[in-house]
N, C-alpha and C positions, 0 to 999 in steps of 0.2 A: 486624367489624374484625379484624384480623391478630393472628395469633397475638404474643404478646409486647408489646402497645400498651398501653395503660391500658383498663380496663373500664369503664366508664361505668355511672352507674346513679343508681335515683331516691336522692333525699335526699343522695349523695355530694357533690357542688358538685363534680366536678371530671372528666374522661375525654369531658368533653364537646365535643372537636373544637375547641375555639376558641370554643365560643359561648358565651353568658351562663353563669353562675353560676350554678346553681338555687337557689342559698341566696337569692339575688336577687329573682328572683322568686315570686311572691305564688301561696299555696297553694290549688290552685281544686279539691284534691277535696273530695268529697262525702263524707259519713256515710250506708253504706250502709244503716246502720238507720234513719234518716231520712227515705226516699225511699219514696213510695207505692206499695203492691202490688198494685192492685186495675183492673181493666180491667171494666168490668159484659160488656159485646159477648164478651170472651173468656170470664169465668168462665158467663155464661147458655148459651152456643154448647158449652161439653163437658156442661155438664150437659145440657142437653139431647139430645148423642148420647147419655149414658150409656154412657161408656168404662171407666167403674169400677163395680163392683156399690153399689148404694145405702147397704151398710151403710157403705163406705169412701169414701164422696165426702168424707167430714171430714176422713179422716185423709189425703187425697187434696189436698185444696187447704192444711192445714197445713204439710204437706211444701213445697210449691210455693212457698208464703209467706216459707221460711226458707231461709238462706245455704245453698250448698251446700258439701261438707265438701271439704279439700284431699285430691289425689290424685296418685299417682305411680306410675310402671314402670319398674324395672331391666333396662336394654336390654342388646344386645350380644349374643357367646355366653352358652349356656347355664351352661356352668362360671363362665365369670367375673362374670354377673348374681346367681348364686348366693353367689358368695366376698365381692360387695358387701353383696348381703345380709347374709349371716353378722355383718359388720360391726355392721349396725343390729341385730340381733337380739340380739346379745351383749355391744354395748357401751351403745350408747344407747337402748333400750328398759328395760332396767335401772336405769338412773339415771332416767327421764323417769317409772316405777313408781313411784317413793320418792317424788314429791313429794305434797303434800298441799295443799290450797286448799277452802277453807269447810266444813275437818272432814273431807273426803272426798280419796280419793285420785284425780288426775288421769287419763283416760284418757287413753291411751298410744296412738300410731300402731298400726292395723293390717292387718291382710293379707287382700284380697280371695279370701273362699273360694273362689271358682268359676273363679279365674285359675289358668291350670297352675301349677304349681310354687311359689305364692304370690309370684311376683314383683311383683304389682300390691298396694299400698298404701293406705289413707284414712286421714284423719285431723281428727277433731270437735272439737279445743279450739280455744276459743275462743282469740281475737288476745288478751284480756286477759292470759291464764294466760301463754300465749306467751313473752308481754313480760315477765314477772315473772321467772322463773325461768331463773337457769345452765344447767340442764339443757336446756331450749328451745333456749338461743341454743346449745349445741354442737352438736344437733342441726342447727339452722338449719345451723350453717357448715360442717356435713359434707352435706347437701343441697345446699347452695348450689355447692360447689364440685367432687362426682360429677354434677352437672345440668351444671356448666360443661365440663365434660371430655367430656361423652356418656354416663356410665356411668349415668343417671338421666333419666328424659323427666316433663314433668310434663304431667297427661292425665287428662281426665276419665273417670272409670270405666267407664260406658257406651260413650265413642265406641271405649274395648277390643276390644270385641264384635265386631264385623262382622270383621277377618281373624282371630281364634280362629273363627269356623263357615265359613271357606274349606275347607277340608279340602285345604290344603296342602302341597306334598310336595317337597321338593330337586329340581331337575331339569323343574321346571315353569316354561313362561311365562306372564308373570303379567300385566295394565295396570290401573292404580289413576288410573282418569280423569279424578278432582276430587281430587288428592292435596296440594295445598298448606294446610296447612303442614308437613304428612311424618308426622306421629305412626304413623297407621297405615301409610304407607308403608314405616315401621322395623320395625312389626311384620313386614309380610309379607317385607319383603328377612332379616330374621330366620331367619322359619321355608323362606327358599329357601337358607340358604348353614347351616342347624343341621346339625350333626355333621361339615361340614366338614375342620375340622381334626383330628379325632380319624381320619376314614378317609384324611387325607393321610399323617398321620404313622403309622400301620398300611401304608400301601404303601411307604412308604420305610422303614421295618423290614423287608416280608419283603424288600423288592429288596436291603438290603445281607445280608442271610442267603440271598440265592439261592434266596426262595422264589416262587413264585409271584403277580401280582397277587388280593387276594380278588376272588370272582365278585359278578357284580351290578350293574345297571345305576347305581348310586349311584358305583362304583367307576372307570366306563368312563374317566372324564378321570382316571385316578388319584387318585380321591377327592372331587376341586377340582368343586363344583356346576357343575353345567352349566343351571342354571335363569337366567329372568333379566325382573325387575321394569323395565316402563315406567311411570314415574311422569310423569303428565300435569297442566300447568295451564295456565289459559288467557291469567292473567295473568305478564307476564316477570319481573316484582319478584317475585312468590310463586314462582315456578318458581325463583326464585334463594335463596329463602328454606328451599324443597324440597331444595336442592343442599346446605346449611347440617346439614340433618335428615341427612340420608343421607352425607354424606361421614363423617359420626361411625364410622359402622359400617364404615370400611374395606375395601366391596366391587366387585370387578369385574363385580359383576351385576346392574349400573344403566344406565340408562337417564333422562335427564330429558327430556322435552318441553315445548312450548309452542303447544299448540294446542286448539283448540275443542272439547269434548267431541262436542257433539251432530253433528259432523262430521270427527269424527277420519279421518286421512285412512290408507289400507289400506300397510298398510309390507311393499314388495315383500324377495323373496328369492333367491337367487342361481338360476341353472338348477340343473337336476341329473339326472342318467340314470337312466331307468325300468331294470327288469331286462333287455330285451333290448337296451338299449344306446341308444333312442331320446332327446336331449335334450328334457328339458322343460323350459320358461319361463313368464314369466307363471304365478309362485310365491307369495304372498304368506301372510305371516305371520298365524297363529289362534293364540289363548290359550286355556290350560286355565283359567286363572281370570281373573275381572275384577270388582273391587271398582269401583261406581254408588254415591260417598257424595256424593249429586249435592247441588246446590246447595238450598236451602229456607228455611222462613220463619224456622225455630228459635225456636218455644215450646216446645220440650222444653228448653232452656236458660234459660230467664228467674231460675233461681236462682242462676244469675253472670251474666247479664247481665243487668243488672234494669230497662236502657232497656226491653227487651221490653214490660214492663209498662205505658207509654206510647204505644208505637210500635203496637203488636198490632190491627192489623187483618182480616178476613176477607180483603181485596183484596189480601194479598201472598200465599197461598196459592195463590189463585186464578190470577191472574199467573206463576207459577213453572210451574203443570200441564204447560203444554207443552213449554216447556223438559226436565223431567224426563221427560217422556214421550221425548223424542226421544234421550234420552240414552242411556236404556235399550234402545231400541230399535234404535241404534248400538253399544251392549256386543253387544246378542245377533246380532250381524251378524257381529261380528270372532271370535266364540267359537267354538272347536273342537264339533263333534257328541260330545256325554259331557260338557262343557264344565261349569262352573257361574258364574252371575255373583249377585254377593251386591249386593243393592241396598239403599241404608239412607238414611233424614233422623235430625236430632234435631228434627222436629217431629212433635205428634201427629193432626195437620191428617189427614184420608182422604183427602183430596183429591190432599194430596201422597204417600201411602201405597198404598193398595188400590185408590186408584179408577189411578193412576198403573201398579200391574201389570195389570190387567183389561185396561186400554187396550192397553198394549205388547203384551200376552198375545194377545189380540181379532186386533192389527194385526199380527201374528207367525203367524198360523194354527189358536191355539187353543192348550188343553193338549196334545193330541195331540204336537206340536211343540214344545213349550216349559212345562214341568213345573215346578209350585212344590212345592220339597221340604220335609216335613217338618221342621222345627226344636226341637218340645219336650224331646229327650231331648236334646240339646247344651247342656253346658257345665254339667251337675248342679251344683246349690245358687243357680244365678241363676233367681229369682221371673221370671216372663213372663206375660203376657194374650195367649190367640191374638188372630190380626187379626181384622177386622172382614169379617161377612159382610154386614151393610144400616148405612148412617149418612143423614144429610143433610147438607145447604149451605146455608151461610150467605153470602146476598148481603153487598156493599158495605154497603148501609144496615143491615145487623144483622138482616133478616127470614131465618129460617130454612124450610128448603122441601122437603118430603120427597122427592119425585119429576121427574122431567122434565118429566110433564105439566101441573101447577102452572106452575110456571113460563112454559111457551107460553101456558097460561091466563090470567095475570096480565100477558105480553107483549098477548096477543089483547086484552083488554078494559081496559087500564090502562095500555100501552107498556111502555119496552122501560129505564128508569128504576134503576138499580143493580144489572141484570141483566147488561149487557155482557159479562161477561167467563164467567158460566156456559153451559155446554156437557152436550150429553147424556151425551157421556161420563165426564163427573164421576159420575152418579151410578150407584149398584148396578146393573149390569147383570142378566139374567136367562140366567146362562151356569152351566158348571161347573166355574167355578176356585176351588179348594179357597184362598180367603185367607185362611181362619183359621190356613194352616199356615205364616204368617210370625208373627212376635212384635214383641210391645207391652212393652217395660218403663217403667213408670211410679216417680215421685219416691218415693212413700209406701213402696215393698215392699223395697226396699234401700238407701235414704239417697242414692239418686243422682237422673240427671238424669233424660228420658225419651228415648225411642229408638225408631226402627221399621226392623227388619231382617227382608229376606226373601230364600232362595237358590232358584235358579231355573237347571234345567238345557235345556240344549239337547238336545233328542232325536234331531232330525232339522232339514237345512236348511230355511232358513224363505225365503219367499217374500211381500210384503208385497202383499197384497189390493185392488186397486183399491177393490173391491166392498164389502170391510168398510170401507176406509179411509169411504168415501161414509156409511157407518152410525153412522161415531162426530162425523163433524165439526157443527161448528154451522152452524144456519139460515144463510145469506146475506143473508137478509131483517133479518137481527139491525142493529138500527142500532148506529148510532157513536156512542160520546158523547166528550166532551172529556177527553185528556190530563191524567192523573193522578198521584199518585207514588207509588212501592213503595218500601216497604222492606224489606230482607234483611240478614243478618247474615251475614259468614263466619266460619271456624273458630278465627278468633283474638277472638272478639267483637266485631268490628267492622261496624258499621251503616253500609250505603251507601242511598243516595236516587236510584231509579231514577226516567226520567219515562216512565211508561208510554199506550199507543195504549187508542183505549176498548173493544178486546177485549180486554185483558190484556196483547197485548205489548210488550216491551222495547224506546222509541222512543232513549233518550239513556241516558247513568247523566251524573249531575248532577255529577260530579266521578271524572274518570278516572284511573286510574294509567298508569305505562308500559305501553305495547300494541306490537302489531305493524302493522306495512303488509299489503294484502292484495299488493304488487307480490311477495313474496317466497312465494307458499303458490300458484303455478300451478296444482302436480300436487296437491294435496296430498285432491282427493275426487275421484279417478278409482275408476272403478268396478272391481273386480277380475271378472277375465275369467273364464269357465266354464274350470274348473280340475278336479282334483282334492278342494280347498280352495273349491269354487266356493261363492258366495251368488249370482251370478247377477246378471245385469246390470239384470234391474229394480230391487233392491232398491237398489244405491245409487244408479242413476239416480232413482228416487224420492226417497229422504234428499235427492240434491243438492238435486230441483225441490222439496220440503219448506223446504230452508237456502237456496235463493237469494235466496229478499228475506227471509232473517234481519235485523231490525234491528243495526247496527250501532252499539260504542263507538266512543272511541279507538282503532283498531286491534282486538286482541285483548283487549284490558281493560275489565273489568266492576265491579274492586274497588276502591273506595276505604278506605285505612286512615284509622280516625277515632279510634277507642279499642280499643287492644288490652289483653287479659289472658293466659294461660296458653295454651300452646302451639295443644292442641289441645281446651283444657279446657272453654271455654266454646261455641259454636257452631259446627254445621258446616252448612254454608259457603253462605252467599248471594249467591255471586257466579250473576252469569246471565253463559252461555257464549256468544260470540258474537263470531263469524266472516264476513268477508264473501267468497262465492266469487267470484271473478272472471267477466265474463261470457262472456270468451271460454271456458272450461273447460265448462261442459255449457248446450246448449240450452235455456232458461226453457221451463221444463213448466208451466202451469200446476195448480196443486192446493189444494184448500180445507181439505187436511189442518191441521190446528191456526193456522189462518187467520193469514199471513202480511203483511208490511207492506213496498212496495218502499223498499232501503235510500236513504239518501243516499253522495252520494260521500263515499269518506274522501280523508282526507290520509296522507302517512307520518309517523308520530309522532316527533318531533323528539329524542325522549328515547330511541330506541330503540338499543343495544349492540350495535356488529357482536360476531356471537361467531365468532373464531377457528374453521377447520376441524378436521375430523378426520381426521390424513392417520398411516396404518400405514407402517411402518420397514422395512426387510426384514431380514431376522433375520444377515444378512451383514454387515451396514454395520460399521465399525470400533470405535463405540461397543458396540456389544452383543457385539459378540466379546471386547473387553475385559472389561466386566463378566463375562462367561460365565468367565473364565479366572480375573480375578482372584479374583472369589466361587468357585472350582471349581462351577460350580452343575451338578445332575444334568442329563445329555442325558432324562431325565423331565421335565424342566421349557420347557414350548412359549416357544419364544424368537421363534415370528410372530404373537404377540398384542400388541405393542407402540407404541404410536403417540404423536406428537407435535401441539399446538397452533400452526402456523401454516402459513402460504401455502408455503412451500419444503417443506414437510415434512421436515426436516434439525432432528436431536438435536444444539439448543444448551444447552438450559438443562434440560430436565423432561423423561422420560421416562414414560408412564404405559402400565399393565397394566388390558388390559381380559378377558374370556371371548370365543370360537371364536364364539358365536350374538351377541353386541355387535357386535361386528369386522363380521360379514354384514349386519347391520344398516347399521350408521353408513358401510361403504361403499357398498353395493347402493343406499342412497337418498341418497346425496351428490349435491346438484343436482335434488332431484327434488320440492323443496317444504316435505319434511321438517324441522321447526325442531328443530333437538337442542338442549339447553343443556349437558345434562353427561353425560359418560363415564367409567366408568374408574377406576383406584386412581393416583396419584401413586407411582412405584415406585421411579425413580431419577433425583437431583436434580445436576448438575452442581458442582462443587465447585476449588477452587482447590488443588491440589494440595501438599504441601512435597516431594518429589520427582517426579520423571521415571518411578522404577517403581511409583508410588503409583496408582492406580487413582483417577480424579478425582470417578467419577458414585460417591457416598454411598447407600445405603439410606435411604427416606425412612419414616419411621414409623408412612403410612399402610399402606404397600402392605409389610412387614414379616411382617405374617399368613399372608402368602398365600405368602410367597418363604421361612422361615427353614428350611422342613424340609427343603429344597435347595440349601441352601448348603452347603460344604465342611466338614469339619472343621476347616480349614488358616484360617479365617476368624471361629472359632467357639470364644467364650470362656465358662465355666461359672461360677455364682455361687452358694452355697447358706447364706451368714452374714448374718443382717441388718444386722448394722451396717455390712458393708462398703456394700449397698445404701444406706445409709442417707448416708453417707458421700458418695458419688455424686449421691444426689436434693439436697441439700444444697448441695453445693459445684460450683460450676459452674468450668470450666476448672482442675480440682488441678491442680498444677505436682509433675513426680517427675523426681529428680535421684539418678544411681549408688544405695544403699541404698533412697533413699525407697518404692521399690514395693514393699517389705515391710508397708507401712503397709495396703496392700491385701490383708491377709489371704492367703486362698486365689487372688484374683486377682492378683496381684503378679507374681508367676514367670509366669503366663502372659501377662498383657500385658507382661513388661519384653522377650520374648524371638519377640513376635509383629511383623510389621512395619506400618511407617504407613497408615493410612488407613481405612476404615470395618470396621467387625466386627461381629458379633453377640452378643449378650450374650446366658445363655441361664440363667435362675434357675429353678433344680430347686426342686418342691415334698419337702418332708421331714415325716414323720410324729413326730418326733423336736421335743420341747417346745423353741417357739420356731422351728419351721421353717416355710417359705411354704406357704401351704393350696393355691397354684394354680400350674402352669405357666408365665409369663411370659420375655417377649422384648423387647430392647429395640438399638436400634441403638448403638453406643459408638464415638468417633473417636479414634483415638490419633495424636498430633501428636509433635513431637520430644523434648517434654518435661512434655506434657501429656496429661490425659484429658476427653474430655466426654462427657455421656451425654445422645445426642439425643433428648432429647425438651422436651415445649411447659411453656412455666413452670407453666402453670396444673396439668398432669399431673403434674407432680412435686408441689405444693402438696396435689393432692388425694391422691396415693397417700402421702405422707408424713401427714396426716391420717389416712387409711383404716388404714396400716399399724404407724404408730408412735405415732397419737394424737399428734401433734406438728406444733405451725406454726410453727417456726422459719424465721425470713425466709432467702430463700434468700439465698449470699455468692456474687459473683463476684471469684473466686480475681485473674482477673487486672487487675482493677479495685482491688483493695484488695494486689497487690504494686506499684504502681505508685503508687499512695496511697503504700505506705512508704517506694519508692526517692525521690518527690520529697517528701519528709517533713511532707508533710501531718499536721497534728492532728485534723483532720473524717473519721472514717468512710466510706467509699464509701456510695452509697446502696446499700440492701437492699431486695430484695424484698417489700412490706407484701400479707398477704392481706386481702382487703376483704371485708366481712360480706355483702354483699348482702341481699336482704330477702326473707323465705321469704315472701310471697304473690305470690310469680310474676314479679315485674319482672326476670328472670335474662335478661340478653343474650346471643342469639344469636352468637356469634365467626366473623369470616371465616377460617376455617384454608385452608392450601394446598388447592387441588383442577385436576380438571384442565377451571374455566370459569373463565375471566379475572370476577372477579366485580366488581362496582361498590363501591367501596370507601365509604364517610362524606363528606363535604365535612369537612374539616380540614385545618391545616396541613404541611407538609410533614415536618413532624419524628416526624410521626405515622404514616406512611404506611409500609407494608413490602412489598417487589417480596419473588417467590417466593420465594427464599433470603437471605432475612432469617434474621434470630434467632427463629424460629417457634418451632423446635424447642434454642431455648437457644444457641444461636450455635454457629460452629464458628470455631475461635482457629488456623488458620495461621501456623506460624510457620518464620521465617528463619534459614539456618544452623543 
């Protein structure tokens, strides 16, 4: 929902769009200690791989049995993840210390050792103690309200893992293939935009000393990363949910997609001239890194989702192999030579793990070609189990079976009876791929969930093997049995019911969300041409003839939401990816690679959101000249990265700031199949001016970061007293008339004698008792007789928390002088902060960005077009 609307949430009775009353209706959860733990087929099936050493299978399945503990990460930059911190460290860990419950003192939130900087969080008390105690509930509502803002993700500790062992660097391309619901997507657009701001505002220091730019290719854009994250999903509602994740973080070095993993399609690049001047074409875009947190069964999750416990079967494991296989073997197609792609489940299935590298690995060339790296010595103090070098399978019916040749044996003399869906290359191959050099983290060794992550570099381009392909696939002889159902879970804990073919694959999903047409995804698996950059025209001709009779959903849609919990806390992600290529786009190959099923026709999904184009400005147009003069902004600062959301391409309303390497992107494949959903920072937002010399396009709050260390002096006002800030977050539209701007402390004389319209506010940190620990920036509007300080209610709610331990309802000034001109005795309404509920029910907010996003079904009084009061309204006024 829009910035500034009511929040909605459990228990509240009220923000709920016009629909029933919750109070209304009748309360259908569950007591989670209630509900049975116990699967015989799962618990017999690890024991019997023996994925734990004997002594610890007890303290192994105890763990499993028991809730798991809440969890948290301090996003953002680095300085200002840390300043949040400091917060919890020093106010509310201290109070939450002192209390005491059954004689003993309560244990207190704490900090994931092995997490850099101690940014990542747990936390073991129970909901009892929770509920009892003041101390709790300040906590809660200082939680509640940095989770609403961005400045806090809640996330399960393990799914952490996989981009900390990226080995990540600013300036790298990056594609996170299964990235919805974004958790790890914020980590790594994190570690692509970390230092940032500190080497921007290093070059605009030596530039106004006339010194030198510093050397170094971190520096080349004057500081401003030049890396840049595609975050892919397959479903359009989670891709929008992705855009939710990532717009928090303010960067221009996103990317959203919407399309099929296991057939991502090759995103061409501009020409460009060799050194003697020859053009080259037929360019196309390789990553240094690529996060595979491909879809899976998630029983490494069943201690928040504890459906798992019911649902758990051998046959969704089994069912997914291919899928994941193909997925992987599509990362390592689009990766650079030196590349790495980190590939991870939260299940601890092998099937979906080691036997799933071996495969890709096998159908890649070998080690030789594609290298599984090391892991042990990453991330010191997190407990690990290498992978698995021999396991077994366990059929549908619960018989478990060491080798391949059992199984043809038991086909041979007995049929072919809950065997369907195993393949030879499920099991341990007789190769030399080092698998133990991936990692196992299990429930019992650190209080979390479990996880299997493995990095895996490209050495040399790969070529995919007719010859091995023919090695790994199943008999043909294998009969068919009758249409089944999977289930999978994705990253929000939600259980979808696929109805699967009686090889394993994916025939329907039994309830579809929004998807895509295939009428719109032409180009979108065109094979890239022998290049520089080449893979060679087998290999995607092969993936094509692999994905043309991929079973199709709706469209692009695999995911049904059923029950959700915490962002990214509880499973990742059992959506199956699937795409249907058109059949005019490549010739049907036949291939018996991971045995295929021809699709049915689809329809175009009735649900599906035209998204607005992406059309660049040219840095001339009259709007950006204006801004450029009235900000004085540095001739350092690229004024042809700027582009607009609609068909004319013409700056009416929003302006947004994307990166040099976006821009090449989003046009080189405009029209060419490419689904984009989101680009871009919101940078400047059109506005209603009170003069003619007023400069109308405002500074918008997101794109702030990236723009202040190039703005003017002339535009650029200083704050260094709390209380004046405080004064500001507080009062929305102060009214100042002849003396009044004295009331503004230090700010007063500068805003009485600056002119109307947007500025920057720029709060110096002070070592000096009582001064700000951090640098902050904020946009500020000055009207004829007014001030307001743009930003979103909830940001002010929570920095006035953070800062002054104070939740004073916010007052709008000029709501309550017009309450006294017509001489009301009722109060204007005030802003009420609402508790929300710390186990995770925290609603996602639709804030500005630059995808026209689906808004709630609600009444119209509810609804907010871009420049609304997102950011706390701006009060124009007359004469």
């Amino acid at each position: 929902m829009g910035r500034g609307g009511k929040r909605g949430g459990r228990g509240r009775g009220r923000g709920s769009y016009g629909g029933p009353n919750r109070r209304d209706q009748p309360d259908n959860r569950v007591d989670k200690s209630k509900l049975p733990r116990v699967n015989e087929k799962f618990e017999n099936f690890y024991n019997e791989l023996g994925i734990v050493p004997a002594e610890e299978r007890d303290a192994f399945w105890k763990a499993m049995k028991t809730d798991l503990p809440n969890s948290f990460r301090f996003t953002g930059s680095k300085a200002h993840a840390l300043a949040v911190q400091e917060r919890l460290r020093n106010h509310y860990i201290p109070e939450i210390t002192s209390i005491q419950h059954e004689g003993r003192y309560v244990e207190a939130p704490q900090p994931v050792d092995w997490y850099p900087d101690k940014l990542a969080w747990f936390m073991t008390t129970p909901k009892t103690v929770v509920r009892r105690f003041p101390p709790f509930a300040n906590f809660q509502k200082f939680l509640v309200a940095e989770t609403d803002v961005g400045n806090i993700t809640r996330q399960e500790v393990v799914s952490m893992i996989p981009p900390l062992v990226m080995d990540l660097k600013p300036g790298m391309t990056v594609l996170d293939l299964c990235a919805a619901p974004g958790s790890k997507s914020a980590q790594l657009l994190e570690l692509i935009n970390a230092g940032e701001e500190d080497r921007a505002r290093q070059v605009a220091h030596n530039t106004a000393n006339g010194l030198d730019r510093p050397e170094g290719i971190e520096f080349a854009d004057d500081g401003r990363s030049t890396g840049l994250l595609i975050a892919n999903d397959v479903d359009y509602k989670r891709a929008h949910m992705l855009v939710h994740q990532m717009k928090r973080l303010s960067s221009p070095n996103i990317i959203v997609t919407n399309h099929d993993a296991t057939i991502y399609p090759s995103i061409k690049l501009s020409a460009t001239k060799t050194a003697d001047g020859k053009l080259v074409h037929n360019r196309y875009l390789k990553f240094d890194r690529i996060l595979a947190d491909v879809p899976c069964s998630g029983d490494g999750t069943l201690r928040k989702n504890l459906e798992i416990w019911r649902l758990w079967n051998p046959g969704n494991g089994l069912g997914l192999y291919a899928t994941q296989v193909r997925i992987l073997i599509r990362a390592l197609q689009m990766l650079k030579v030196g590349g790495r792609v980190v590939y991870s489940t939260c299940s601890m299935n092998p099937v979906e793990d080691e036997a799933v590298l071996q495969t890709a690995i096998t159908h890649c060339g070998g080690s030789d070609l594609v290298q599984l790296m090391e892991t042990k010595d990453l991330l010191p103090g997190l407990k690990r189990y290498p992978g698995l070098r021999s396991w077994k399978i366990m059929d549908k019916q619960g018989r478990v079976w060491d080798d391949w040749s059992s199984v043809q044996k038991q086909q041979t003399e007995y049929g072919t009876e809950g065997l369907s869906r195993l393949q030879e290359t499920m099991f341990p191959m007789d190769n030399n791929i080092p698998l133990e050099r991936a990692m196992r983290v299990y429930p019992h060794s650190q209080n979390t969930g479990a996880f299997f992550i493995a990095i895996l570099e490209k050495r040399s381009e790969i070529k995919v093997s007719t010859a091995k392909s023919d090695a790994i696939v199943a008999p043909k002889s294998q009969a068919q049995s009758p249409k089944d159902s999977l289930n999978v879970v994705d990253s929000n804990g939600t259980t979808n019911v696929l109805r699967t073919e009686g090889d394993g694959e994916v025939a329907e999903i039994v309830e579809s969300t929004n998807g895509t047409s295939t009428e719109d995804i032409a180009a979108k698996t065109q094979p890239e041409p022998d290049m520089t950059m080449k893979e060679g025209m087998e290999i995607d001709s092969q993936l094509a003839a692999q994905t043309q009779s991929e079973v199709p959903t709706n469209g692009d849609s695999t995911n049904t939401a059923a029950s959700s919990v915490d962002q990214e806390s509880s499973t990742k992600r059992k959506r199956t990816e699937h795409e249907t290529t058109p059949q005019s786009e490549h010739k049907r190959v036949k291939s018996e690679d991971f045995r295929r099923q021809e699709p049915p026709n689809l329809k175009k999904n009735k649900g599906q959101v035209f998204e607005e184009p992406f059309k660049y400005v040219d840095e001339s147009i009259p709007e950006l000249q204006s801004v450029k003069q009235f900000y004085d902004l540095s001739p350092r600062f690229p004024m042809d990265r700027f582009m607009v959301r609609n068909v004319e391409g013409t700056a009416t309303k929003n302006m947004y700031y994307t990166t040099a390497l976006a821009k090449e992107v989003l046009q080189e494949n405009e029209g060419k199949g490419m689904k984009f959903v989101h680009s871009g920072v919101k940078m400047f937002v059109k506005q209603d001016a009170p003069s003619p010399d007023t400069c109308p396009w405002r500074i918008q709050t997101d794109g702030l970061r990236i723009l202040e260390t190039w703005v003017g002096r002339k535009r650029k006002v200083k704050l260094q007293r709390k209380e004046t800030l405080k004064k500001l977050l507080v009062e929305m539209f102060p009214r100042f008339q002849d003396d009044d701007w004295a009331s503004l402390g230090e700010l007063g004389d500068q805003m009485r004698d600056l002119g109307m319209g947007c500025c920057v506010l720029e709060v110096e940190p002070s070592e000096e008792e009582g001064g700000f620990s951090e640098k902050m920036v904020f946009p500020l509007w000055k009207s004829i007789h007014s001030l307001n300080l743009m930003m979103p209610k909830e940001d002010r709610k929570a920095m006035l928390l953070r800062l002054f331990n104070d939740d004073t309802p916010l007052q709008n000034m000029n709501q309550l002088k017009k309450d006294h001109t017509s001489g009301r005795s009722k109060p204007a309404k005030q802003e009420e902060v609402e508790p929300g509920d710390a186990e995770g029910d925290i609603m996602v907010k639709t804030r500005n960005t630059s995808s026209p996003e689906p808004l709630p079904e609600h009444s119209d009084k509810h609804r907010l077009s871009d420049d609304s009061d997102a950011e706390g309204g701006v009060k124009i006024e007359e004469g």
